[in-house]
RODO-2510 file (C-alpha; in nm, 4 decimals, decimal comma):
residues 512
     n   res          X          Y          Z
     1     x    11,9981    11,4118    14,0382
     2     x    12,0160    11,7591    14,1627
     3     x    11,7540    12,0353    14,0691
     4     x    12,0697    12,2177    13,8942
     5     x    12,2182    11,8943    13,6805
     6     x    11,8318    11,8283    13,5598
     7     x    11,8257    12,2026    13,4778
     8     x    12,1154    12,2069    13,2916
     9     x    12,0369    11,8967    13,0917
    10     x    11,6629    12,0216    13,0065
    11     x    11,8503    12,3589    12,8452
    12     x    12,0753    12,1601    12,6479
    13     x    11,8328    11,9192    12,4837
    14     x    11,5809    12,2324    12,5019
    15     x    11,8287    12,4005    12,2617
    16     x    11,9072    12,0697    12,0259
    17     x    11,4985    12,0173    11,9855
    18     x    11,4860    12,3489    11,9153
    19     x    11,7726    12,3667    11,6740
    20     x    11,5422    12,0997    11,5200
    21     x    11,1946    12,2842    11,5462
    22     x    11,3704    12,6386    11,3780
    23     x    11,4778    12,4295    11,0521
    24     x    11,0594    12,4049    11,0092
    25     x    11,0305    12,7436    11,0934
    26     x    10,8130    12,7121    11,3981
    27     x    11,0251    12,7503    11,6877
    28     x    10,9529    12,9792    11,9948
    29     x    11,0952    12,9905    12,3169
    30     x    11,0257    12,7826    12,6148
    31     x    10,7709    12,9584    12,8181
    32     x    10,9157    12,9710    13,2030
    33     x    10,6164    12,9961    13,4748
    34     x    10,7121    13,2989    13,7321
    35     x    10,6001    13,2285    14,1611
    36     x    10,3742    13,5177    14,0492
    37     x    10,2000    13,3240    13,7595
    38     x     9,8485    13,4660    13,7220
    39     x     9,6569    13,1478    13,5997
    40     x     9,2693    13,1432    13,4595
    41     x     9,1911    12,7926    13,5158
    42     x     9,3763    12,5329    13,7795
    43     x     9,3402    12,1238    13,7473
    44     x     9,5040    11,8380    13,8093
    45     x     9,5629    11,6829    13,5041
    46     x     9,5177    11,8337    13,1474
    47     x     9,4325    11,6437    12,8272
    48     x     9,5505    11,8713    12,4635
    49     x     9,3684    11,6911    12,2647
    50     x     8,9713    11,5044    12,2476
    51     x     9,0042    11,2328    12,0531
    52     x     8,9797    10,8927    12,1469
    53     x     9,3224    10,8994    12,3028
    54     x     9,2624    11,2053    12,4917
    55     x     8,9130    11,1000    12,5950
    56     x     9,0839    10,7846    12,7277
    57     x     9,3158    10,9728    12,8612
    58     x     9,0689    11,1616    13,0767
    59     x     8,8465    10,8820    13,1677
    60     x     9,1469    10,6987    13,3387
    61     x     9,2585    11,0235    13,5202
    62     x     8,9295    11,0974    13,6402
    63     x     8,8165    10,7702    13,7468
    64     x     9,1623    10,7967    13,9852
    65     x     8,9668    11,1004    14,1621
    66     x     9,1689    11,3991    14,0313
    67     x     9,0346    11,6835    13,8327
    68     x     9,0421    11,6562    13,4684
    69     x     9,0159    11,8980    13,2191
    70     x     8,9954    11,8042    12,8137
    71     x     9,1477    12,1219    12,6010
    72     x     8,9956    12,0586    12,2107
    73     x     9,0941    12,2227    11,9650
    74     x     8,8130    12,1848    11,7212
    75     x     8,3748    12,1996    11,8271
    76     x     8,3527    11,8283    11,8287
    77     x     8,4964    11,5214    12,0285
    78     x     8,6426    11,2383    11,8638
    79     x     8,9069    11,4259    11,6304
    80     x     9,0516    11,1675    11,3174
    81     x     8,9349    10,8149    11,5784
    82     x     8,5840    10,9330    11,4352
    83     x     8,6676    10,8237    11,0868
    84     x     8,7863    10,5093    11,1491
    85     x     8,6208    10,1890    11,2326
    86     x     8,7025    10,1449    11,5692
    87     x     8,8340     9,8089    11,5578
    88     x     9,0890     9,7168    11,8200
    89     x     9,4014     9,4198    11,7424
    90     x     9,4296     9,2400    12,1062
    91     x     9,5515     8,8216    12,1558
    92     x     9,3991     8,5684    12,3593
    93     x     9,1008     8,7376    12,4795
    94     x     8,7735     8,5600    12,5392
    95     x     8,6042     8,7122    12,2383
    96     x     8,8894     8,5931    12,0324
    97     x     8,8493     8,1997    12,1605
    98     x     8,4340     8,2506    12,0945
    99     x     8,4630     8,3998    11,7341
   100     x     8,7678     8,2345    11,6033
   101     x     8,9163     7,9317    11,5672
   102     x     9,2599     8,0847    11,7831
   103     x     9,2229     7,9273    12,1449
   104     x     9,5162     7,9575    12,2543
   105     x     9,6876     8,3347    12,1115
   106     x     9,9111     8,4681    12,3130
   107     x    10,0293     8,8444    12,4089
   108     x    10,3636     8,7340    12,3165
   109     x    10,3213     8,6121    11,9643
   110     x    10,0764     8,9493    11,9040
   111     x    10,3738     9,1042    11,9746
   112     x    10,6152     8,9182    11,7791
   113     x    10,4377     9,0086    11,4941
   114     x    10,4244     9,3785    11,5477
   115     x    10,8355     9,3421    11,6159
   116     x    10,8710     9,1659    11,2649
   117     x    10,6312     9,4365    11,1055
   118     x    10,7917     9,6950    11,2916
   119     x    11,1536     9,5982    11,0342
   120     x    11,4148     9,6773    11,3251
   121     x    11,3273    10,0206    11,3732
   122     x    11,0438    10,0073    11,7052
   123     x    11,0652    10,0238    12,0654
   124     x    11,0092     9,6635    12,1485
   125     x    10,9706     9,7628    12,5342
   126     x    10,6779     9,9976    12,3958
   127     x    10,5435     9,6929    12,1052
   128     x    10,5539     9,4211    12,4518
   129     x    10,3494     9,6530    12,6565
   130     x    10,0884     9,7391    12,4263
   131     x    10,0525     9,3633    12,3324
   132     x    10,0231     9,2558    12,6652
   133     x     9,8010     9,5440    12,8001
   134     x     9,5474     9,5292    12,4661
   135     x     9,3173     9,2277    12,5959
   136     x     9,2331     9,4318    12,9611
   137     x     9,1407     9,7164    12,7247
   138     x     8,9013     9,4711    12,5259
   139     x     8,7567     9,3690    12,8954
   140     x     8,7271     9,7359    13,0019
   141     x     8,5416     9,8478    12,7057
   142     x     8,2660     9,6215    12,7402
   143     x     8,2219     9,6096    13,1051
   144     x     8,2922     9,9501    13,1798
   145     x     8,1977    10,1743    12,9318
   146     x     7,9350     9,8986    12,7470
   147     x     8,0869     9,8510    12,3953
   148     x     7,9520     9,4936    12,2673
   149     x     8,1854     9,2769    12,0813
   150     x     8,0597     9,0986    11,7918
   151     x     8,2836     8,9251    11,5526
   152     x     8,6706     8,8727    11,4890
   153     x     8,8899     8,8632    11,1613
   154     x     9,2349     8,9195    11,0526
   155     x     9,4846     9,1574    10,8695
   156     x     9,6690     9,0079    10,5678
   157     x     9,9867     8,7913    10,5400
   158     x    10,3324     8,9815    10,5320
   159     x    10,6261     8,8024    10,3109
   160     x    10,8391     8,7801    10,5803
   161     x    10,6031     8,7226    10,9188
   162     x    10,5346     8,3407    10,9739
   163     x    10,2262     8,2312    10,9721
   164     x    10,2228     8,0517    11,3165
   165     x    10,2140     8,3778    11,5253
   166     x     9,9396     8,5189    11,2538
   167     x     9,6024     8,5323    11,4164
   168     x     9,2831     8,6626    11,3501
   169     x     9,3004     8,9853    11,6029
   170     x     9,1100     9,2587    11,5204
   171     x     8,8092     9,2853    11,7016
   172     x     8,5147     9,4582    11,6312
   173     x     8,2147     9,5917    11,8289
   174     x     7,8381     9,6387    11,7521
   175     x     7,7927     9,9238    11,4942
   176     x     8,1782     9,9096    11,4484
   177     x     8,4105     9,8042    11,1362
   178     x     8,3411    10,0932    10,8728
   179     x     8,4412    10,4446    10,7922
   180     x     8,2801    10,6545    11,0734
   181     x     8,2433    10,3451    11,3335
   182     x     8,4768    10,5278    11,5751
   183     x     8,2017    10,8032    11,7174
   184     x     8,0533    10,4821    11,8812
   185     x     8,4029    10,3809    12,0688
   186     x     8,4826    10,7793    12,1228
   187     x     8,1526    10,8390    12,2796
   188     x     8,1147    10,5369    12,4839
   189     x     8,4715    10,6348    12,6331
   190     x     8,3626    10,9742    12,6959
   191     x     8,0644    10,9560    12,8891
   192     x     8,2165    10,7394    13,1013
   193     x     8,5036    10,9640    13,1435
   194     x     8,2344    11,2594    13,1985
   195     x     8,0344    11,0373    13,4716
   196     x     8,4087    11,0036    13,7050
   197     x     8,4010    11,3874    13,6164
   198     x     8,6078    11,4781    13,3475
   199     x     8,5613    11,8456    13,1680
   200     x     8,6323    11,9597    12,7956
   201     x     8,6428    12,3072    12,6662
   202     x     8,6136    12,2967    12,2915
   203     x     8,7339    12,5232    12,0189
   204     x     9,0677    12,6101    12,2415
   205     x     9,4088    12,5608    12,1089
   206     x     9,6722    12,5286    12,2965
   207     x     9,9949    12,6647    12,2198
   208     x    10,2350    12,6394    12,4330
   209     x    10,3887    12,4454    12,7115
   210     x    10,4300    12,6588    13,0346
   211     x    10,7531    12,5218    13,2425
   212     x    10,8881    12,6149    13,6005
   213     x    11,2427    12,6840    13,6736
   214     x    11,3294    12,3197    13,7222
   215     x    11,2067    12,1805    13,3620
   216     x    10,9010    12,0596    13,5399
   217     x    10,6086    12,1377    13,2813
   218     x    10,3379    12,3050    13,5145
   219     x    10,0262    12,4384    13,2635
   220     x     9,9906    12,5633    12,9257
   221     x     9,8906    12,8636    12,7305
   222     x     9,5873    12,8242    12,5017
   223     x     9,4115    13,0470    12,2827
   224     x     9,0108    13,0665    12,3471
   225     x     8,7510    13,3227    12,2044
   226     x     9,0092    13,5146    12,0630
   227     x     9,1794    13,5802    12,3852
   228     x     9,5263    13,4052    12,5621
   229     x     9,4145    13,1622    12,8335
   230     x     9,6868    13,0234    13,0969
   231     x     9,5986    12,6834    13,2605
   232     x     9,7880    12,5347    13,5419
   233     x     9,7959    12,1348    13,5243
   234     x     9,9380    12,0692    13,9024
   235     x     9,9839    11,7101    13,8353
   236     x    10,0396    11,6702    13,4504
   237     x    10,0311    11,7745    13,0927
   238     x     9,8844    11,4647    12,8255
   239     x     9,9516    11,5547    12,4810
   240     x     9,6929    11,3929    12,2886
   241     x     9,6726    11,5838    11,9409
   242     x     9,7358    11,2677    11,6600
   243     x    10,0919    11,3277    11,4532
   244     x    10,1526    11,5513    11,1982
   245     x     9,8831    11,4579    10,9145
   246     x     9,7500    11,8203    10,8056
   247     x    10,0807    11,9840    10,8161
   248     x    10,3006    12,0250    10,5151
   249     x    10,6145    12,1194    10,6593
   250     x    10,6529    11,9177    10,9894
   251     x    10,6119    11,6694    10,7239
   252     x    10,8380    11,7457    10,4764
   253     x    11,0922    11,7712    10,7847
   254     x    10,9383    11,4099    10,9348
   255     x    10,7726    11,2140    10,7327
   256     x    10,8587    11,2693    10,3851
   257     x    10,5746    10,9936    10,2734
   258     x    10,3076    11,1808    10,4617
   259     x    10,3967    11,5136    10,2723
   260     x    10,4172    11,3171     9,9485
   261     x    10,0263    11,1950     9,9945
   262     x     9,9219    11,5229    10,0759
   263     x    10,0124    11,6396     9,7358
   264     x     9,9547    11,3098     9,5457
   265     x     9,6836    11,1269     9,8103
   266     x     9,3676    11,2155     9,9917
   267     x     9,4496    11,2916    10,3393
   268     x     9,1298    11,1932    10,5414
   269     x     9,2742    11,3192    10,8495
   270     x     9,0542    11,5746    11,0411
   271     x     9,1913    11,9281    10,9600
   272     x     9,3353    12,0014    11,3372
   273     x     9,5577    11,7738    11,3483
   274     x     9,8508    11,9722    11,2692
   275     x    10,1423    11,8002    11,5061
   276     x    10,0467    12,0726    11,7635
   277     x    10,1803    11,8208    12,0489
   278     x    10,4726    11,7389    11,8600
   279     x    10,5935    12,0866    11,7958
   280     x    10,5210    12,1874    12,1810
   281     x    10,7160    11,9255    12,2680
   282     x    11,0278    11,9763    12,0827
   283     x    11,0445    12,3382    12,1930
   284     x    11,1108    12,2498    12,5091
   285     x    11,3764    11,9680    12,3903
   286     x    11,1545    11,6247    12,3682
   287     x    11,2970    11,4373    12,1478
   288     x    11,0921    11,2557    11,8472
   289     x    11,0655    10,8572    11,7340
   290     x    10,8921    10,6419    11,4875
   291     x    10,8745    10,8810    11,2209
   292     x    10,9113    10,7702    10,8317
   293     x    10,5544    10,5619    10,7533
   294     x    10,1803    10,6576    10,7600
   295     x     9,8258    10,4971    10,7516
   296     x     9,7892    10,4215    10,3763
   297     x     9,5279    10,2331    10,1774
   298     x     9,3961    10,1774     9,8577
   299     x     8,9981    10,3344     9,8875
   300     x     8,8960    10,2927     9,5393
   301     x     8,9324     9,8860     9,6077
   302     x     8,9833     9,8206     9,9860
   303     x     9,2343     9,5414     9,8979
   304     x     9,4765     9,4199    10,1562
   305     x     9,2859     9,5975    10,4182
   306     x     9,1773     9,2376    10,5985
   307     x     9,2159     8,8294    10,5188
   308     x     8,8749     8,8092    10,4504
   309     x     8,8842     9,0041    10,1434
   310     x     9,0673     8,8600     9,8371
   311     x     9,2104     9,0595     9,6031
   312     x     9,0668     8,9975     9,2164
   313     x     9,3177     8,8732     8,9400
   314     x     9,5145     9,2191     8,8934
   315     x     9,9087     9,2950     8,9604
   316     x    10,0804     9,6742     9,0229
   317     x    10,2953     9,7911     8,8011
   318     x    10,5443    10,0881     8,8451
   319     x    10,6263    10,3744     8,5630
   320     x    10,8695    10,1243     8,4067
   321     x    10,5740     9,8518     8,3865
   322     x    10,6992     9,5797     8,6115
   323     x    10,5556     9,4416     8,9169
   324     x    10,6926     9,5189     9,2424
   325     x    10,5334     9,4243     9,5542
   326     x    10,3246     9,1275     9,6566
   327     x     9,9604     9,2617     9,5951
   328     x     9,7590     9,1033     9,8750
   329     x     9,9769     9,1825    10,1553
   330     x     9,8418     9,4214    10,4140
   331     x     9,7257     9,7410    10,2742
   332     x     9,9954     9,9780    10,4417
   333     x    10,2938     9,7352    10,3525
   334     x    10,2129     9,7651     9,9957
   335     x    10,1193    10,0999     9,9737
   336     x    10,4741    10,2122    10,1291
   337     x    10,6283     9,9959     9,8343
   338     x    10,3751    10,2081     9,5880
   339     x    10,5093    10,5532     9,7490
   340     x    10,8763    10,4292     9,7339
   341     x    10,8429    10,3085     9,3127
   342     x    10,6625    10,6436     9,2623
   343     x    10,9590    10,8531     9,4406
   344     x    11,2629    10,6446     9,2644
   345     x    11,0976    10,6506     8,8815
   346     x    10,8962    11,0001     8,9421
   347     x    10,5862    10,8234     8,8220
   348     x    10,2968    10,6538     8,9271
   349     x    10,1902    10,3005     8,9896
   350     x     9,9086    10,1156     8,8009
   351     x     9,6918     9,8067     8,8895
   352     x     9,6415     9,6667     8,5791
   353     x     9,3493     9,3894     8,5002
   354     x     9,1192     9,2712     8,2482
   355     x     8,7854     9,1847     8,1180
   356     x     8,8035     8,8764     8,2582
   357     x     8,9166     8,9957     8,5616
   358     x     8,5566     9,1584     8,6378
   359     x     8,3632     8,8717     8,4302
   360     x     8,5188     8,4984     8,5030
   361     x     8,7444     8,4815     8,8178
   362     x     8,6891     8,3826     9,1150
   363     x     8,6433     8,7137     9,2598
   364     x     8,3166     8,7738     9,0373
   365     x     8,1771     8,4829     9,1796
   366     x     8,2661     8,5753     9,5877
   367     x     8,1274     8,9324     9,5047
   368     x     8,4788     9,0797     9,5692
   369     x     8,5546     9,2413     9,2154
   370     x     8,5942     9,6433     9,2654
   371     x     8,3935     9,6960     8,9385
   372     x     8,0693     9,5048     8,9058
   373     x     8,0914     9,4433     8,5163
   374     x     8,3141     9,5425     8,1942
   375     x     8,0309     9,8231     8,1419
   376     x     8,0802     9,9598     8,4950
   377     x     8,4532     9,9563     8,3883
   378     x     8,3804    10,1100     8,0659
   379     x     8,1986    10,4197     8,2116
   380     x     8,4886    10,5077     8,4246
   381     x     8,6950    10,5016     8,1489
   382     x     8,4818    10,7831     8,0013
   383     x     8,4846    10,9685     8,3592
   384     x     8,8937    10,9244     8,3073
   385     x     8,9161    10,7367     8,6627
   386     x     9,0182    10,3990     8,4249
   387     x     9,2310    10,3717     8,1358
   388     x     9,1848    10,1148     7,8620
   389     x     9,3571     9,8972     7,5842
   390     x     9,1941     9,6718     7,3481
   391     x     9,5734     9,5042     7,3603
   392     x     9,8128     9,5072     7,6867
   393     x    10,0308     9,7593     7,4051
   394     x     9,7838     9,9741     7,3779
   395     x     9,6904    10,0056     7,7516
   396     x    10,0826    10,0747     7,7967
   397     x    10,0544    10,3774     7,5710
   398     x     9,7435    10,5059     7,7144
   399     x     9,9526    10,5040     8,0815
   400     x    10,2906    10,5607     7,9301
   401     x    10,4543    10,2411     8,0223
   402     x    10,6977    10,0755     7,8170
   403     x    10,4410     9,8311     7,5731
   404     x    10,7288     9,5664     7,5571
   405     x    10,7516     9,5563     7,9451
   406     x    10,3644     9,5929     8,0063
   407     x    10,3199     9,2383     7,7999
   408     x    10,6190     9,0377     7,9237
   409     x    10,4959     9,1209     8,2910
   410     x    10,1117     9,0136     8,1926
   411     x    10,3068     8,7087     8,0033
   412     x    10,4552     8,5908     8,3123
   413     x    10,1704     8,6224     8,5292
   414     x     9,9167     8,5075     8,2882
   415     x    10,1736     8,1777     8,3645
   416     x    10,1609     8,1949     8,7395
   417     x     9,7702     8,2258     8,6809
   418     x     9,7697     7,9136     8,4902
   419     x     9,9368     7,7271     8,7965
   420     x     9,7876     7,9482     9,0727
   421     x    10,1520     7,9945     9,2445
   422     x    10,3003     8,3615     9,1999
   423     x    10,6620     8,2688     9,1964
   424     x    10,7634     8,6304     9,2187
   425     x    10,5934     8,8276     9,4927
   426     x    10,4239     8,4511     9,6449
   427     x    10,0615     8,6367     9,6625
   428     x     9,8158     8,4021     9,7623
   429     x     9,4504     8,5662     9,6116
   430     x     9,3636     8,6015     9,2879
   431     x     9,5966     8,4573     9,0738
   432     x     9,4407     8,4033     8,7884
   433     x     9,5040     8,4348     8,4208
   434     x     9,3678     8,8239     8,2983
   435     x     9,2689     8,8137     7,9521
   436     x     9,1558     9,1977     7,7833
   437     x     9,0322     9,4138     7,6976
   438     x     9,2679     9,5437     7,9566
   439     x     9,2481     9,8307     8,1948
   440     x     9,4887    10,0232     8,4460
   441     x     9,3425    10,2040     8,7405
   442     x     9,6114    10,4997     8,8812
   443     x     9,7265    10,3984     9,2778
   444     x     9,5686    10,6714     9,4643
   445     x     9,6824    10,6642     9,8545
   446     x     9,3588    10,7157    10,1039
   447     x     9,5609    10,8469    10,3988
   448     x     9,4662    10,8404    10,7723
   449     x     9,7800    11,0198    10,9111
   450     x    10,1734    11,0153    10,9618
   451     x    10,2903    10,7426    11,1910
   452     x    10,5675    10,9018    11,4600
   453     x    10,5622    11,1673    11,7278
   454     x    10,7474    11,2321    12,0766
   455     x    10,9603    10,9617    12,2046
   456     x    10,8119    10,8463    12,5596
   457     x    10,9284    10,5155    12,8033
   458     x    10,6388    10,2719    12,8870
   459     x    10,4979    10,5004    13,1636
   460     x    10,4231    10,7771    12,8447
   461     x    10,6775    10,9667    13,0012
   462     x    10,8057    11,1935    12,7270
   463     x    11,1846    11,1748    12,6858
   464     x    11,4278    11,4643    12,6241
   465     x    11,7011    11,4414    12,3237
   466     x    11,9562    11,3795    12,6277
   467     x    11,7544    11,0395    12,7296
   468     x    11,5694    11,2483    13,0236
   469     x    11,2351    11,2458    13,1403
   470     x    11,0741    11,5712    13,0799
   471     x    10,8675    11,5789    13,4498
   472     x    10,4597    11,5741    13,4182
   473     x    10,4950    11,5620    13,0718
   474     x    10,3303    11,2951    12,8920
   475     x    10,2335    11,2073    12,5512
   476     x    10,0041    10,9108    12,4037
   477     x     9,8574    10,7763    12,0796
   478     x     9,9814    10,8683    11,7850
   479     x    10,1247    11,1943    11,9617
   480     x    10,4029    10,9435    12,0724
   481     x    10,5965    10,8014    11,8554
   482     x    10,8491    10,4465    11,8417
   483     x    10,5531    10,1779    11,8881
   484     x    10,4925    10,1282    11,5247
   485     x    10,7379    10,1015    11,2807
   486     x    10,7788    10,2077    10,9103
   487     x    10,4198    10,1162    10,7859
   488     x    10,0828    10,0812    10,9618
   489     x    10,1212     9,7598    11,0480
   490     x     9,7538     9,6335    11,0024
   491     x     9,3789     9,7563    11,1332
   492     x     9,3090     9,8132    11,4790
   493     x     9,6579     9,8773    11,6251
   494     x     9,6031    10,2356    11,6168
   495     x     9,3102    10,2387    11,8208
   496     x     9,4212     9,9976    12,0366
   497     x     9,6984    10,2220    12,1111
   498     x     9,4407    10,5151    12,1884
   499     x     9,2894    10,3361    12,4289
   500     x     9,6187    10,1647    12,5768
   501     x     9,8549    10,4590    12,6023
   502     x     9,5652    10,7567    12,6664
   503     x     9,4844    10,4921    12,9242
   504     x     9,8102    10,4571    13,0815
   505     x     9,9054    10,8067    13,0309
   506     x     9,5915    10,9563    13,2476
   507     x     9,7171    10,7349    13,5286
   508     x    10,0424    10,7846    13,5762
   509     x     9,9564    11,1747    13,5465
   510     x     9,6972    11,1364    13,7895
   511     x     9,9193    10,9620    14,0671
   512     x    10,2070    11,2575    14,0474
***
């Protein structure tokens, strides 16, 4: 293709992304390097972004021998992959044949499941690769940058994934597997990355892509100190900066289910990550994927959020008082059903249980009931986190529910309970009979960020709204978009895909 047909096309899809970017009100125009371009720092490749896909991003590229330099936005490393456990979904890895009772997982049906989660709507190409490339990651973690792996579980069943290609997956290491467990995976990465080399400026934002006459993206422009910076990047640009979690109208434009949770959830995102690398990207025409679902979860309870957690004897109910969604699926699958009953009845969603849900099931006696005892219950009710019914018809009043509806939905599963099979939703935890008083806690959505960003090919390339390859520009994590569908599909696959595409990413930038 000639310098003048790859021109031409980068204008045209610069002008359609654009078209796109001005609805939000954030466009500005492409930024064209002169042969006179006065630059204050030069290097090889540049990381936007230090979080643990830009960090892996940078270790990669600097253990190829180039010059790496790490632009953060914020005074600390490890950006939103701080708050998160750390765990990492990979098949048939050693640790997975020591810790479980899966000898012989496969790549292939890893990704098979990720395909079926991902409802029609993901790159497969992009779903294959990271499947296949997750269990070298594992290996490179612990040999090269020392992360010990200690135990293995699952994610919970999905009504329509069979269970043969369900595995226990998610792996996590030493000091790993709760809220904040990510600083150890973020640091480990980094000082390796910092040992081949690898520089990071902090509190500098950049801005905008700079591009020379052919399309080719050649630096950036950052603010620093108060004062415009110019960098030159003479073998790559990595855009590393998360999707568009802290910003209301990129996601009002994008993701209508992120905006909704940051007026009706808690957004746990870190405060920079305002699609940054999105928006730079479709200035200068990228085109966008994978947009629609985010990282949702129920914090008050935890439920759904792995298979070795079973729920307690409780079903959701929408504004109209009827169940909806199978209970004990995986957390993001039934929190997307919980966003889409609150949107079509302009309501909310209530998990509704009883007195003997917190003093004579099951879950009481595997220590998995979210409220230790009906007086635990009962003090929440006077903090107005919990409502409360000495009947199911007064519960529905104090929620405003139909009453009638409220009790033939407890009716019929007070007669699954008494089998143990839900022949509705076919939940497999808790199914109990709930006997009151009865109480209704409100569905509150803990979010960890939008799922969707720039659309790139397996080589992180990102891709133009004309199908073209924008040159040196690449994009990873959850800056890229198209390898997760509609709704997270299950713990560790983000960070997993940190490691995977930042990895990838830094060395195909590194070998321009």
């Amino acid at each position: 293709m000639s310098k003048d047909i790859s021109r031409r096309s980068f204008l045209k899809g610069a002008a359609a992304s654009m078209a796109s970017v001005a609805a939000m009100g954030l466009v500005g125009a492409p930024v064209l390097a002169s042969a006179e371009e006065n630059w204050d720092l030069e290097t090889d490749v540049l990381v936007v972004g230090g979080g643990g896909t830009g960090v892996s991003a940078a270790a990669e590229a600097a253990a190829a021998g180039v010059k790496v330099l790490v632009l953060e936005k914020s005074g600390i490393v490890g950006g939103t992959s701080n708050l998160s456990g750390g765990v990492m979904q990979a098949a048939g890895t050693k640790y997975q044949k020591e810790f479980t009772k899966y000898q012989d997982d496969t790549p292939e049906n890893h990704a098979a499941v990720w395909i079926k989660e991902g409802e029609g709507l993901v790159d497969e190409e992009l779903v294959k690769d990271l499947a296949n490339g997750a269990p070298a990651h594992i290996d490179w973690l612990a040999d090269t940058c020392g992360l010990k792996w200690t135990s293995i579980y699952g994610h919970c069943h999905i009504p329509y994934v069979e269970d043969e290609i369900m595995a226990d997956r998610i792996h996590v290491y030493e000091g790993g597997g709760a809220s904040g467990g990510g600083v150890i995976y973020v640091q480990a990465v980094w000082k390796y990355a910092q040992e081949q080399g690898a520089e990071m400026q902090m509190n500098t934002e950049v801005k905008k892509l700079v591009q020379d006459e052919s399309g080719t993206v050649v630096g950036v422009i950052a603010e620093q100190d108060g004062k415009e910076i110019r960098v030159k990047a003479n073998k790559g640009v990595i855009l590393c900066t998360a999707s568009v979690d802290q910003n209301r109208e990129m996601a009002k434009r994008l993701s209508p289910q992120q905006y909704y949770d940051l007026d009706n959830g808690i957004c746990l995102s870190v405060a920079t990550d305002t699609g940054d690398g999105i928006r730079m990207g479709m200035e200068i025409g990228a085109d966008v994927a994978g947009f629609g679902g985010c990282i949702d979860f129920c914090g008050k309870t935890g439920f759904g959020t792995d298979n070795r957690t079973p729920n307690f004897p409780s079903f959701i109910v929408n504004q109209n008082g009827f169940r909806f969604v199978c209970e004990d699926t995986t957390y993001a699958y039934h929190y997307r059903a919980i966003y889409q009953q609150c949107v079509a009845l302009n309501g909310h969603t209530y998990m509704i249980f009883g007195k003997s849900s917190i003093t004579e099931s099951q879950a009481v006696a595997s220590g998995y009931a979210p409220w230790s005892s009906e007086e635990a219950a009962d003090a929440e009710v006077e903090a107005g986190t919990l409502f409360k019914g000495e009947t199911i018809e007064e519960l529905a009043e104090a929620i405003g529910v139909p009453a009638a509806n409220l009790k033939a939905q407890l009716d019929l599963w007070n007669s699954y309970g008494e089998s143990g099979e839900d022949l509705q939703f076919g939940r497999l935890t808790g199914v109990e009979p709930i006997t009151g008083p009865f109480y209704a806690y409100q569905n509150i959505a803990y979010n960890l960020g939008a799922l969707g960003g720039l659309k790139i090919n397996v080589d992180t390339e990102v891709i133009d709204v004309n199908g073209n390859v924008i040159p040196h520009l690449y994009a990873a994590g959850l800056n890229a978009g198209g390898w997760i569908g509609p709704y997270y599909p299950g713990s560790g696959t983000a960070i997993i895909g940190t490691v995977h595409w930042g990895r990838k990413a830094g060395a195909k930038a590194a070998a321009n």
